[in-house]
C-alpha positions as CSV (number, residue, x, y, z in Angstrom):
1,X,-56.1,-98.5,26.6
2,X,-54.8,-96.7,23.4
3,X,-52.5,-93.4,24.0
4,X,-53.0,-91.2,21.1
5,X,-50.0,-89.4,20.0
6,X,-49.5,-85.5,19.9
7,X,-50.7,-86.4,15.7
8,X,-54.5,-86.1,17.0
9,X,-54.3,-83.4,19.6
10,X,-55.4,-80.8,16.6
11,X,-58.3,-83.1,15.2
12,X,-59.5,-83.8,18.9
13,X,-59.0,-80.0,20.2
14,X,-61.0,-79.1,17.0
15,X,-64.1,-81.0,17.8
16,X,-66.3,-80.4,21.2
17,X,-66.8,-82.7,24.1
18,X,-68.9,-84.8,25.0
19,X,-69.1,-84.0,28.7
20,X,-66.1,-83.3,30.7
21,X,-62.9,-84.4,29.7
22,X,-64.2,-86.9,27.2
23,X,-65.6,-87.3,23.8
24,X,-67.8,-90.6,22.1
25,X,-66.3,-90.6,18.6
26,X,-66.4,-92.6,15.7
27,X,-63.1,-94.2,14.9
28,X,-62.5,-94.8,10.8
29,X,-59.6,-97.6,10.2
30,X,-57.2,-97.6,7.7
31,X,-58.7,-101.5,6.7
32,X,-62.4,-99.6,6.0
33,X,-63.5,-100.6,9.5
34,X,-65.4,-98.3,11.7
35,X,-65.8,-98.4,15.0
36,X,-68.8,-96.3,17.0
37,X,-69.3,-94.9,20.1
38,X,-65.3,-95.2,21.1
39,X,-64.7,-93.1,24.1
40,X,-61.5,-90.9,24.5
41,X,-60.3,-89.5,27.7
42,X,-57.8,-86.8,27.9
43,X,-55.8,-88.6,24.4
44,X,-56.3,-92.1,25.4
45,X,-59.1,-94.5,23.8
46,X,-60.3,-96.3,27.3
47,X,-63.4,-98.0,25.8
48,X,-65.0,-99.2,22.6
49,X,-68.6,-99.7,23.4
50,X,-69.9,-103.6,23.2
51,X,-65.8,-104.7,23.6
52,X,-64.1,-106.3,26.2
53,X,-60.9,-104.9,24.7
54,X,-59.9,-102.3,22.4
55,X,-59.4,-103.9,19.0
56,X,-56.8,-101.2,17.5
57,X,-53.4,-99.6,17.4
58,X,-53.1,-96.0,17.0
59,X,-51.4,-96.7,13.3
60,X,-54.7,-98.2,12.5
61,X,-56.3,-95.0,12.9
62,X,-57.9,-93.0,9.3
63,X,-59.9,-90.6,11.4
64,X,-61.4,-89.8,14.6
65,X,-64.7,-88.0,14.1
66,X,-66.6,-86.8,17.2
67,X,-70.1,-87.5,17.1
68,X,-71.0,-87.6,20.9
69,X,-72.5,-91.4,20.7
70,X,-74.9,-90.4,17.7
């Protein structure tokens, strides 16, 4: 798991949930990556759909768009 620092707590708090407590977003990396349907509980990434891991830090992070798995 990733813990998100108070930095995204105004771009997450901006954008609705998902369901309770979580949001699917799209995660934009600083390298050009992108990584869909990442979920985020409460601050912290806990899964990146099709992973067995979670294949960032928080300083690779551009953006984190909600888009609720869409």
């Amino acid at each position: 798991m990733v813990q998100l620092t108070e930095r995204w707590v105004p771009r997450l708090l901006s954008q609705p949930e998902t369901g309770m407590g979580y949001q699917i977003c799209t995660v934009l990396l600083k390298d050009g990556q992108r990584l869909d349907r990442v979920t985020i509980v409460g601050g912290v990434i806990t899964k990146v759909e099709g992973m067995n891991s979670i294949p960032l830090a928080e300083a690779d992070i551009a953006d984190i768009l909600v888009t609720h798995g869409k």
